[in-house]
LOFI-351006 format. One record per residue (C-alpha): residue number from 1; residue in one letter; x, z, y. Coordinates in Angstrom, 3 decimals, decimal comma, padded with zeros to 6 digits. Each point is the difference from the previous one (the first is absolute). Example, Ala and Ser with C-alpha at 12.3 -4.5 7.8 and 13.67 -1.06 7.14 Angstrom:
BEGIN
  nr rest     east       up    north
   1    A  012,300  007,800 -004,500
   2    S  001,370 -000,660  003,440
***
This chain:
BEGIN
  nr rest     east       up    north
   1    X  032,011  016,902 -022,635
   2    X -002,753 -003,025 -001,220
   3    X -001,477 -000,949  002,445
   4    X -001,715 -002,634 -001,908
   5    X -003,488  001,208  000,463
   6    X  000,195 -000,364  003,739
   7    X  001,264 -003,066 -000,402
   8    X -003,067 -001,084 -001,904
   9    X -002,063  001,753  002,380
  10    X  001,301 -001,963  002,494
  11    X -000,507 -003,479 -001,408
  12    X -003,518  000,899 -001,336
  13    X -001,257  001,017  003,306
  14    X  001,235 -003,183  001,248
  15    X -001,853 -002,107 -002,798
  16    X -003,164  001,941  000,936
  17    X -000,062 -001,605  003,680
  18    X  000,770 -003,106 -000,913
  19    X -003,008 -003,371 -000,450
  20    X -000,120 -000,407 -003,567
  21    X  000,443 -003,613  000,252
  22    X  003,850  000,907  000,908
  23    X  002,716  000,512 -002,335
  24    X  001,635  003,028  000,519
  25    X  003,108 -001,108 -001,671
  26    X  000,256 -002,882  002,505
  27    X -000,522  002,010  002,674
  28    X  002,668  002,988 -000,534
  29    X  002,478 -002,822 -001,003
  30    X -000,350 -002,033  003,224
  31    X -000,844  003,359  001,738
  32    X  003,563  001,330 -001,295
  33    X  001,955 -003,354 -000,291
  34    X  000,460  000,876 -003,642
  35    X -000,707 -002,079 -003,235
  36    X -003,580  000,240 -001,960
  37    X  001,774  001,674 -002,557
  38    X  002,157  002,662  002,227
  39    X -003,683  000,501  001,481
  40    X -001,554  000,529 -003,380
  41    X  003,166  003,052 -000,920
  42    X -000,871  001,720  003,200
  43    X -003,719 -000,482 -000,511
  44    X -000,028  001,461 -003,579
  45    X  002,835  002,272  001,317
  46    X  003,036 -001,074 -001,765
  47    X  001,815 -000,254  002,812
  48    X  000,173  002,777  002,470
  49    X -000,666 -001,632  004,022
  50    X  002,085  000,651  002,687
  51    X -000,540  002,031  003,369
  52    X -000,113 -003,545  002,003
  53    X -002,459 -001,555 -002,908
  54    X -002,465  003,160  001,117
  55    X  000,014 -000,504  003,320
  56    X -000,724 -003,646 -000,140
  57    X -002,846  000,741 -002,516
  58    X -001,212  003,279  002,091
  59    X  000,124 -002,208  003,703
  60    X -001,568 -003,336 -001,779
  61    X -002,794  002,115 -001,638
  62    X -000,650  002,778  002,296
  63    X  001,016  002,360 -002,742
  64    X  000,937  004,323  001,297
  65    X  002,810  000,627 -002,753
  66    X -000,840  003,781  000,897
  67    X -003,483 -000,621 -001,398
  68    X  001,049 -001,889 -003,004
  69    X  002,335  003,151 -000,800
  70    X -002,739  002,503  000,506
  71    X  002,273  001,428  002,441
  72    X -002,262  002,703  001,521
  73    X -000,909 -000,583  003,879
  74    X -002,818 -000,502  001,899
  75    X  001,193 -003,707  001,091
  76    X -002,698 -002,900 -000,556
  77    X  001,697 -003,537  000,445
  78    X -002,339 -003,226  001,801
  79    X  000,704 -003,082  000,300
  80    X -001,140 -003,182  002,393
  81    X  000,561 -002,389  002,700
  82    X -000,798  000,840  003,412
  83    X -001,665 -002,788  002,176
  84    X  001,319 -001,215  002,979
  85    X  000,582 -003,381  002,155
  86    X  003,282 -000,769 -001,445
  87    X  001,376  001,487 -003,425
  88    X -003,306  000,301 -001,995
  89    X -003,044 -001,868  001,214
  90    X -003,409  000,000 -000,197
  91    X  000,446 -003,215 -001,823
  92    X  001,748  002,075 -002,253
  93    X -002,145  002,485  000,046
  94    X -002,980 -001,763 -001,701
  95    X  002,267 -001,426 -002,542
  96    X  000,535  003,882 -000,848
  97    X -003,428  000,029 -000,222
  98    X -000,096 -002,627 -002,751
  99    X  002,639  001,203 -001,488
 100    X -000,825  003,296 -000,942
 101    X -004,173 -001,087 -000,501
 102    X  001,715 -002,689 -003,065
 103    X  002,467  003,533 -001,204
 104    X -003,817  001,951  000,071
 105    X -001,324 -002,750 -001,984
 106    X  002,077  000,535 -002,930
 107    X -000,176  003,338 -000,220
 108    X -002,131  001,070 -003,035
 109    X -003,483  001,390  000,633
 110    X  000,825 -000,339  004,018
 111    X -001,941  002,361  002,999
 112    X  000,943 -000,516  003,365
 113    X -001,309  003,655  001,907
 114    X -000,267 -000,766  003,957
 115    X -000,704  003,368  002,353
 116    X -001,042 -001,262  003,056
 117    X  001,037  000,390  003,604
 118    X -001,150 -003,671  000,504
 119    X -001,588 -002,281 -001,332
 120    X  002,611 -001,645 -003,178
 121    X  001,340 -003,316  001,101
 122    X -000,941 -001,639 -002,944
 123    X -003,864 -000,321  001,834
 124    X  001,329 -001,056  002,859
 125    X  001,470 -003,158 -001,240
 126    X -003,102 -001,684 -001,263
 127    X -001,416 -000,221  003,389
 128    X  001,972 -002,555  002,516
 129    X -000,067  001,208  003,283
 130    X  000,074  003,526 -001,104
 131    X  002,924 -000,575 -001,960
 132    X  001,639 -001,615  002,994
 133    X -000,652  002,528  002,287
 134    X  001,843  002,641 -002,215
 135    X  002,594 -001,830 -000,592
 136    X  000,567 -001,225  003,582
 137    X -000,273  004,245  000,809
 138    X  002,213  000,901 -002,530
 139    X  002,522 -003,122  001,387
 140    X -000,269  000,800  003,746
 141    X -000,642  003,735  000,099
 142    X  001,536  001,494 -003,101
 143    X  002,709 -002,110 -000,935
 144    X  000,803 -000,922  003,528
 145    X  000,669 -003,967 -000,144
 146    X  001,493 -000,992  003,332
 147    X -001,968 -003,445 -000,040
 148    X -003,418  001,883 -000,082
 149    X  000,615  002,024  002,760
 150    X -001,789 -001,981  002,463
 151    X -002,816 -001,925 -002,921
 152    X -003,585 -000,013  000,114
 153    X -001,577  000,676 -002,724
 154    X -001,211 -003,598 -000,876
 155    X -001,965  000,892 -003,728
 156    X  002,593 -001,758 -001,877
 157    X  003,027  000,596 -002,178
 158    X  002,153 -002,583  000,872
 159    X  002,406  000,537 -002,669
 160    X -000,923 -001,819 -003,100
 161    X  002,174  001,749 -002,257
 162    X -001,991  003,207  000,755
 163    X -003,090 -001,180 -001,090
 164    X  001,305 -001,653 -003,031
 165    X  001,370  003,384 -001,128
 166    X -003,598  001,805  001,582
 167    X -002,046 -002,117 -002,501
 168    X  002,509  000,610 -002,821
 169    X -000,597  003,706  000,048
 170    X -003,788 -000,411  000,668
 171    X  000,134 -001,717 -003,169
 172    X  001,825  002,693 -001,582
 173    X -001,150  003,172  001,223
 174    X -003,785 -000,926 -001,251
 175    X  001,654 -000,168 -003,732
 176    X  001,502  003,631  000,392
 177    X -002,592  003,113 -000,535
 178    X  000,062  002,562  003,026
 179    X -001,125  002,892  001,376
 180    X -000,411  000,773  003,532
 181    X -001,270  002,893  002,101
 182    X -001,581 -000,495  003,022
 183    X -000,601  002,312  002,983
 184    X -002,240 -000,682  003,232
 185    X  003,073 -000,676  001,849
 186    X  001,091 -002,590 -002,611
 187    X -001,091 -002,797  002,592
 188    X  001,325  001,817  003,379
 189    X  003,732 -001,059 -000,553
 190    X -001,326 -004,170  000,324
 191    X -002,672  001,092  002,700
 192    X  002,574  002,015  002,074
 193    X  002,194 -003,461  000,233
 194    X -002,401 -002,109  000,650
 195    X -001,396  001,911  002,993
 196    X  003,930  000,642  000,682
 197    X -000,095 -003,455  000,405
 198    X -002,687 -001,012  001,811
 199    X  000,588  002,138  002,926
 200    X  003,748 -001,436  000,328
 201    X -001,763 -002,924  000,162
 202    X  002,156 -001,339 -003,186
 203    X -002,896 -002,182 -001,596
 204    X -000,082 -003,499  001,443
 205    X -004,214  000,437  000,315
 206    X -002,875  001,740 -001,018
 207    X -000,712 -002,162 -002,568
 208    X  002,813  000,524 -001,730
 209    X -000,494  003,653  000,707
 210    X -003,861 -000,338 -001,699
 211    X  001,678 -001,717 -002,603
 212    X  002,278  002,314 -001,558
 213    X -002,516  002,801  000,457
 214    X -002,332 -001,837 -001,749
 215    X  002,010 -001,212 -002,935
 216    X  000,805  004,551  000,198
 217    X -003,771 -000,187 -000,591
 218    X  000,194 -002,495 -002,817
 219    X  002,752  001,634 -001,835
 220    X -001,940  003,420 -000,137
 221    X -003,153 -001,990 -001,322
 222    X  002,240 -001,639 -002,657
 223    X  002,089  003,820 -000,517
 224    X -003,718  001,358 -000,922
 225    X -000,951 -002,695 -001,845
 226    X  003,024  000,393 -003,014
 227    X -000,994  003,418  000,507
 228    X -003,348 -000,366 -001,136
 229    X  000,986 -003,034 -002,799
 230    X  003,217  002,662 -000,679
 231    X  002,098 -003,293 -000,686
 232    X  002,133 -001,559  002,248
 233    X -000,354 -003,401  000,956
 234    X  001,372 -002,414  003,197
 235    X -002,472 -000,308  003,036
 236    X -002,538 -002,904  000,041
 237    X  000,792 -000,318 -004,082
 238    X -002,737  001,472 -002,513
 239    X  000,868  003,019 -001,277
 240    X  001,405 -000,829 -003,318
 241    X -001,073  002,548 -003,109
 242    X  004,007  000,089 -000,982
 243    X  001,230  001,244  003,028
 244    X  002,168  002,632  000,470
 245    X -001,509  003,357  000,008
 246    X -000,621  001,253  003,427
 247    X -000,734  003,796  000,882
 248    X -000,715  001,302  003,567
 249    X -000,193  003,777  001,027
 250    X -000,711  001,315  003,444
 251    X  001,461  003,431  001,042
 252    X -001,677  002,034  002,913
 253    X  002,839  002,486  001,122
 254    X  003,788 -002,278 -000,852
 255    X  001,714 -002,284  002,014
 256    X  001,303 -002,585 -002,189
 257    X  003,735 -000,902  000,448
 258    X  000,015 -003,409 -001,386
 259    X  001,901  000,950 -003,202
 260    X -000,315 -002,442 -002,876
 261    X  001,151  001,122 -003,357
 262    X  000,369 -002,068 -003,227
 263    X -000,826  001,696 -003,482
 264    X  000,378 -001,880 -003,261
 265    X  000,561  000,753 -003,598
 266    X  003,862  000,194  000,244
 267    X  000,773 -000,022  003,656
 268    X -001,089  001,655  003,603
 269    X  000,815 -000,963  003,812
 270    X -000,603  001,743  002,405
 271    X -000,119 -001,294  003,635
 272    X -000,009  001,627  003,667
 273    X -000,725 -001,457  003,008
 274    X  002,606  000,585  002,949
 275    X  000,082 -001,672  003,426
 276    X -003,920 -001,773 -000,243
 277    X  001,267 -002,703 -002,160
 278    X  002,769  001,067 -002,374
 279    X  000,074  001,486 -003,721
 280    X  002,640  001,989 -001,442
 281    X -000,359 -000,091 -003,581
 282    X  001,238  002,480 -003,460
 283    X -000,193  000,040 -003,096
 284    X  000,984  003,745 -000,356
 285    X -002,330  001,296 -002,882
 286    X -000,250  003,040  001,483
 287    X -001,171 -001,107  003,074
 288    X -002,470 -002,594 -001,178
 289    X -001,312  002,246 -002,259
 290    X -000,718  002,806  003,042
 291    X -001,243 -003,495  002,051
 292    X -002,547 -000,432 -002,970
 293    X -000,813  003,902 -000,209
 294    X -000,926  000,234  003,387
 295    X -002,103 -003,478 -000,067
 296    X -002,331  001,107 -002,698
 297    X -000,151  003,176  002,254
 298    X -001,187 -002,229  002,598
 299    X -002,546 -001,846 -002,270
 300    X -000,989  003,212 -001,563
 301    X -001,684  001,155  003,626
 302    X -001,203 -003,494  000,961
 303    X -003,313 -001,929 -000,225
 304    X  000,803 -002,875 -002,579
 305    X -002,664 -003,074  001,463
 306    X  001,039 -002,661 -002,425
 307    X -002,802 -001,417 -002,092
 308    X -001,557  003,223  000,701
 309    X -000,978  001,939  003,080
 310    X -001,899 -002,287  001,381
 311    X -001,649  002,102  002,485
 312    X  003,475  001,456  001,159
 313    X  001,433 -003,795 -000,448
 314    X -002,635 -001,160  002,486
 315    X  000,310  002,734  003,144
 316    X  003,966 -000,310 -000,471
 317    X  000,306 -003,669  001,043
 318    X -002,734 -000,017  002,234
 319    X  001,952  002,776  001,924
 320    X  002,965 -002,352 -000,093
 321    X -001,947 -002,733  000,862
 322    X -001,695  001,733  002,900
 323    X  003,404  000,821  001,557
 324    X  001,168 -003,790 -000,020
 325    X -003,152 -001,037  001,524
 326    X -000,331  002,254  002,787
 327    X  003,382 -000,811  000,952
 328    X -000,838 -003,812 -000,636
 329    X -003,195  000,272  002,598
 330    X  002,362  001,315  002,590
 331    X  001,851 -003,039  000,467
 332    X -002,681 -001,983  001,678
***
């Protein structure tokens, strides 16, 4: 039997998820321990690969070999890391982040899709103490690091590496066109840990506390304003004419569930949330193409307030707003 086509199957789908600044020869070589040239046979398919060669390619690319057979099941295959104290950081965590923002940027004709639970974590980061008080959450409460367990919140990241990588993605996630949908209870999840927070007495003051729920403030002002512009552009910058495109709709009966989902001209990703912090991510063209489907469903029966809508653009945020300020005026 040839199975030749498979084979070439195989390697394409491999080329497709690789940055094109690699070579792919280089990489199955190395990859495979093999010589350029053995690489190139079993790249154009001259040579047939071996049982152990597809299992190093399948585990090193996150490859299901029942997919790329067509073999008919119901099976989806994810990959990613899952954070913790020890094996797979948060250090690590937001070098993902870069990571995978630089494999979006090459991507042809790009569109990031965001369905929110909360708010993305891309806004966050452009606002200091805010930043650092999600972070510190995510460290102490979600992740579980033992030497947080008895912090104060303090306002700071004290981890320089962190905010290296932070800016790096701020810088570029504003050169990526998205699409997000927002809900009313977009901005619970942050106000929910806050207040969490403040009652277990885990910020070291109130004006720390006033702090981060006024930089919340700031970051909806700034949310609106790219809104309104329908570019994106970094806080406290002016709003540059050749930023990326930025589209906001607001949906009155979903609950988001923080799913991101990456369309280009030649590739999709799709990307759930698991565990508060953690993505699993395929590739599966079925499955991003029923991810898309049901998106533009979404869209379809929302309110788009991006460059237009102003009206609807206007009551939204000061709704938001409203519900970070009452809480703000209750601290006193």
């Amino acid at each position: 039997m040839d199975n030749t086509p498979a084979q070439l199957l195989l390697f394409n789908h491999i080329k497709a998820k690789l940055p094109p600044h690699l070579s792919f020869v280089d990489e199955i070589a190395e990859l495979l321990n093999i010589s350029n040239d053995s690489a190139y046979r079993r790249i154009r398919g001259e040579k047939p690969i071996s049982l152990d060669e597809i299992q190093i390619l399948s585990n090193k690319y996150k490859i299901s070999i029942d997919q790329l057979l067509r073999m008919q099941n119901n099976t989806v295959i994810f990959a990613g890391n899952k954070v913790d104290s020890t094996n797979f950081t948060f250090n690590d965590y937001m070098q993902d982040l870069v990571n995978s923002l630089g494999l979006f940027k090459t991507l042809k004709n790009a569109q990031i899709y965001f369905f929110n639970k909360d708010v993305p974590l891309f806004h966050f980061m452009q606002f200091p103490e805010l930043s650092a008080f999600k972070f510190f959450f995510w460290k102490r409460t979600l992740i579980g690091y033992p030497d947080l367990a008895k912090q104060q919140f303090t306002g700071e990241e004290g981890d320089p590496l962190i905010l290296q990588k932070a800016q790096n993605v701020i810088r570029q996630y504003v050169q990526i066109p998205s699409t997000e949908i927002w809900t009313e209870e977009s901005i619970h999840v942050t106000i929910r840990q806050i207040e969490f927070y403040r009652h277990t007495n885990i910020f070291a003051g109130k004006e720390i506390l006033h702090k981060v729920y006024a930089q919340l403030d700031e970051l909806l002002n700034h949310v609106e304003m790219q809104a309104e512009k329908g570019r994106k552009f970094i806080y406290n910058q002016s709003s540059a004419p050749d930023g990326a495109p930025y589209q906001i709709y607001i949906n009155e009966c979903l609950i988001g569930d923080n799913s991101i989902f990456v369309k280009g001209d030649d590739r999709q990703i799709a990307y759930l949330n698991h565990n508060g912090l953690n993505f699993m991510a395929t590739q599966d063209a079925e499955f991003c193409e029923y991810t898309f489907k049901n998106l533009q469903n979404i869209i379809s029966k929302s309110t788009h307030i991006s460059l237009v809508g102003e009206k609807e653009r206007s009551i939204f945020f000061n709704t938001l707003r409203k519900k970070v300020q009452d809480k703000a005026k209750d601290i006193g």
